[in-house]
Every structure is written in C-alpha cells, then in structure tokens.
C-alpha positions in Angstrom: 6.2 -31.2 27.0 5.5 -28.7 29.6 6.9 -25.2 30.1 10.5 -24.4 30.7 11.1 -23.0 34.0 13.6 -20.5 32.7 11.2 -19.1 30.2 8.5 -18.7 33.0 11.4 -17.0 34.8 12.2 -14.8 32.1 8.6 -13.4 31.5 8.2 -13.0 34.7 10.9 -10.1 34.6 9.0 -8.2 32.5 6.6 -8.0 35.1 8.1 -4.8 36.7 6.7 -1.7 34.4 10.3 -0.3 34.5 12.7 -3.3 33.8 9.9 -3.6 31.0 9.8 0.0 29.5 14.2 -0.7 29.4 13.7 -3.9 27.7 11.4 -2.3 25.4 13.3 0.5 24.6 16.2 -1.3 24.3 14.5 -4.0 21.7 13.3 -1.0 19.5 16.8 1.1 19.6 18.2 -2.2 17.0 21.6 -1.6 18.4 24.1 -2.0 21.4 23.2 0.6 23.7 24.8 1.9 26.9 23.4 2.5 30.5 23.1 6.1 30.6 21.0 6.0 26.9 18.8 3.4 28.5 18.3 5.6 31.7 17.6 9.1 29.8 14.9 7.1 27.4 13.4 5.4 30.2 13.4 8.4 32.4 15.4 6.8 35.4 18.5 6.9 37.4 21.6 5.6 36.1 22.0 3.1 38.9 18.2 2.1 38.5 18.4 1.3 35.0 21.9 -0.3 35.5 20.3 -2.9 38.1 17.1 -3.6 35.3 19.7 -4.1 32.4 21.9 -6.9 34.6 18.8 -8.2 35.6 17.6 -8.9 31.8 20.9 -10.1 31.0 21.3 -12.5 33.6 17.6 -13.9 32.9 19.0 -14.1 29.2 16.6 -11.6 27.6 19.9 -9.3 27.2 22.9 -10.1 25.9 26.1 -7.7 27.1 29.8 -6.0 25.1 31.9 -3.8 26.3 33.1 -1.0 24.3 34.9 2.8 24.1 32.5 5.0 22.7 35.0 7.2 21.8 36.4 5.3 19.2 40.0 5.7 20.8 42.5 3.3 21.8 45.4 3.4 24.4 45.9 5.6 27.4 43.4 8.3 28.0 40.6 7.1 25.8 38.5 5.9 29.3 37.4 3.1 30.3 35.0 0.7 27.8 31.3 0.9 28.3 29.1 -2.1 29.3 26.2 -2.0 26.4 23.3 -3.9 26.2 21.0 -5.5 23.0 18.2 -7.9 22.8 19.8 -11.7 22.6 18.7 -14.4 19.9 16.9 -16.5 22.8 13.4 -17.1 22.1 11.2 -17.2 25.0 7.7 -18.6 25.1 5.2 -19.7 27.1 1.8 -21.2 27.2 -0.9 -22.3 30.1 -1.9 -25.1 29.4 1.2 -26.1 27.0 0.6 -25.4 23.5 3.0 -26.5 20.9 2.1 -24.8 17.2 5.4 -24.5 15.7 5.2 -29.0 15.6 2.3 -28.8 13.1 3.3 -25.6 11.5 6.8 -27.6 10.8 4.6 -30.6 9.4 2.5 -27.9 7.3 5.9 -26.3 5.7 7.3 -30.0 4.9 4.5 -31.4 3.5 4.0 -28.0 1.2 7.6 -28.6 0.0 7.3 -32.0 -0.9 3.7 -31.9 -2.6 5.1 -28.5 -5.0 9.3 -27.6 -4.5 10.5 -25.4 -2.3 9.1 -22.1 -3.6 5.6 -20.3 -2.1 2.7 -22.4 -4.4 0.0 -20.2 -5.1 -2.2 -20.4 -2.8 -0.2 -19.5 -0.3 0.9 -16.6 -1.4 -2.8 -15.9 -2.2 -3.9 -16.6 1.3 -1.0 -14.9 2.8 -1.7 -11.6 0.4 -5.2 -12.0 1.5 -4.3 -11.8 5.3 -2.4 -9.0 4.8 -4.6 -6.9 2.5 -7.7 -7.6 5.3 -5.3 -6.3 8.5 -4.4 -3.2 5.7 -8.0 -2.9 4.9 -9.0 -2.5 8.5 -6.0 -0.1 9.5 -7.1 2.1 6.4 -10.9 2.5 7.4 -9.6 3.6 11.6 -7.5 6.2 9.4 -10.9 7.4 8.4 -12.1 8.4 4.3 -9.0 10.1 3.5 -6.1 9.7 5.1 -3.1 12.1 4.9 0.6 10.6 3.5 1.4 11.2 7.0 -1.4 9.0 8.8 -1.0 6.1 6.0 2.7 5.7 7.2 1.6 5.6 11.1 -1.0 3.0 10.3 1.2 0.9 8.2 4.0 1.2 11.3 1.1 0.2 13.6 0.1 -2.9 10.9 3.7 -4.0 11.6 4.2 -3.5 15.3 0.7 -5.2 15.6 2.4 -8.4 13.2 5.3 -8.4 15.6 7.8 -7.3 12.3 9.6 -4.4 14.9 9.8 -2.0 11.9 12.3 0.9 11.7 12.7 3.7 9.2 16.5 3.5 7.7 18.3 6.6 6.8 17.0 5.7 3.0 13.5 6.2 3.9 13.0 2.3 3.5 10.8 0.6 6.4 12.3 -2.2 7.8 11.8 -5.2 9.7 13.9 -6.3 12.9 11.9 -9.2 13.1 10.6 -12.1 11.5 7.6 -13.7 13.7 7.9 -16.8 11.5 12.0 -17.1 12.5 11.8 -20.8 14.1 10.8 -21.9 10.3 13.0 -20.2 7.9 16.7 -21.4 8.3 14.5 -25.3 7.1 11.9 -23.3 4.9 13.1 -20.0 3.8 11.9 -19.8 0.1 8.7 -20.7 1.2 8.6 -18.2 4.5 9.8 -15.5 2.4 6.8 -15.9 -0.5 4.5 -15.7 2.4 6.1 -12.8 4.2 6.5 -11.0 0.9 2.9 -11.9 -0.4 1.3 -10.7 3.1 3.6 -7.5 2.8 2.1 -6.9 -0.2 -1.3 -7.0 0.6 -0.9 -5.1 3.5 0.1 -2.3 1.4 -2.7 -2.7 -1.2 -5.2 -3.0 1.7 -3.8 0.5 2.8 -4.3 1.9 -0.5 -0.6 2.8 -0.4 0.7 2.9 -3.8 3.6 4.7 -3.1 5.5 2.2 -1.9 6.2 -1.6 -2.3 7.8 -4.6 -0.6 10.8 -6.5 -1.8 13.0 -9.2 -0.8 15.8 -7.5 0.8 17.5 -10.0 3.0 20.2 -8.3 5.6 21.3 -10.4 8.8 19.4 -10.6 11.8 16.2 -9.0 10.0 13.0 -10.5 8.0 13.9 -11.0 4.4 11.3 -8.0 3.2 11.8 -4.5 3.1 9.2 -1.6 2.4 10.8 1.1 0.1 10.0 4.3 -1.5 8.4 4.2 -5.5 6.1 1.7 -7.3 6.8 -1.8 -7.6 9.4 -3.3 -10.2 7.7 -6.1 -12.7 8.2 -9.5 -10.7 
C-alpha cells in the first residue's frame, strides 16, 4: 500500500524550522497550551506563532479547545482562549513504502499463542538486553565517573533517543508521554508492557543507576512504565 497523501502533507509542515520548533515545544509542554505561551517559548510574534499553530491543526498534527484561563465564569471573566496540544493521529511515512508494524503484529500473535499472553522470557531478556547496551553506551559518553547530575541527563537523552518523551513529575518520578510501541498495545498490552518494563530496566542497569527503578505505572495517554526515586521492590 503506498503512502497516504495526507501524512506526506503533514510532514511536510514540519519542514518550516519555526512551525517546527512550535510543534516541538508544544509536544514536550504535555498539556493544552495557549498562543502567547507558544510565541514566548518559541521566541516569535503572537500573530506568527498563531498562523503556525492553525496551520498544525488544520494538517491534523494539532488538535484545538477553547478555554478561560482565569478559571472564572460569567460576565467579566474575558473571553476563552484558543489552546493547542499534540492530537492522537499517527503520521508516517516511508520511501519506498515500508510496512513493519504487519509482521511485528504477526510476531506479537504468534508469541501469545505459542506461551499466554504475558512477556516469555526471552523477551524480556532480549528486550533487557537492548536496553542495558543503549544504557551501557550513554554511561561510557558520561565518561569514568559521572556526577548524579550527568546520570539523570543521559538517562533523559536514552529516552528522548527511544522516542519515550520523558518528563520529570512534581514527585521527582520520570515519565513517559509516549509509547513508540502504541499501534500494538490496546491487542498486546501484557506482552508490550514486559518488554517496555524489561528494556526500562536494563537501561538503568546499563547506566549503573541504582538509585532508581522502573515500574508499571499505567496513567492515560502515557507508556505503562514509570522511573521513580529508591531501589526496586522484590517482583
């Protein structure tokens, strides 16, 4: 099946360093945010950053609410805010057409069938392995002996490079906006979850971080792991 026009479309909007740094910033701020936030971020004009936004959400990388700020209701309390967030369409593209969610679809099926629905073994061994090899290497850029400080950036970085979109909650928990393996889960998420707790894992043993651990956390519209604060619990 070839490309979808509209997604071509769509990545082609990022093509314009500004629309892209809005989209960006907008992606990594997790929440609805307003024109004139978008603008002072991105280091533009209201107007400017006002066309960008209704760009993106027209092209369907945005999706738009409207809103008081204020919190008030009634007479007085202003008119409500147009805000902006990243939408739940997926975009891809690939020249020539690649399609590897089909056998990736046949791998989780078959993997269900042949052992239940949890993570066997050896994928969680493979998947710890992955993740303790991309820790490994982010530990040696970090040099011999890496400030608390520098191990937190590099495991950010490990992340951001993994598509996750970590965030540091108010709890001093690390966690994830996004799931790169989302097109599987809703069919396969005990097994998806194994895997992205199991690479998790390694990533932070590769670090040589032992103080803190990952642990199934589900919340809406996130990955299922979280990174928090302490040693591990027994599992």
């Amino acid at each position: 099946m070839p490309n979808d026009p509209t997604d071509i479309e769509a990545v082609a909007l990022l093509d314009e360093p500004v629309r892209r740094a809005l989209y960006e910033w907008v992606v990594g701020a997790g929440r609805p945010v307003s024109r004139d936030d978008a603008a002072s971020a991105a280091g533009v004009s209201r107007a400017l950053a006002a066309f960008h936004l209704d760009r993106l959400a027209r092209g369907g990388l945005l999706v738009t609410e409207y809103r008081r700020l204020s919190g008030r209701s009634g007479p007085g309390a202003g008119r409500p805010a147009k805000l902006y967030e990243r939408g739940p369409r997926e975009v891809s593209v690939s020249l020539p057409s690649r399609h590897y969610e089909i056998p990736a679809r046949l791998f989780a099926v078959a993997i269900e069938q042949l052992v239940g629905q949890a993570a066997p073994d050896a994928l969680r061994a493979a998947a710890y392995e992955s993740g303790r090899a991309t820790g490994s290497a982010a530990r040696q850029r970090e040099g011999p002996r890496p400030s608390r400080r520098r191990l937190r950036g590099a495991l950010h970085q490990a992340l951001v490079e993994r598509g996750y979109e970590p965030f540091e909650a108010d709890s001093g928990e690390i966690c994830l906006r996004n799931c790169p393996f989302h097109g599987l889960v809703d069919d396969h998420r005990e097994l998806i979850c194994g895997m992205n707790l199991a690479m998790a894992d390694g990533l932070l043993a590769g670090l040589g971080d032992d103080r803190t651990h990952a642990l199934l956390d589900p919340k809406p519209g996130q990955c299922c792991v979280t990174i928090a604060p302490g040693s591990p619990p027994p599992r």
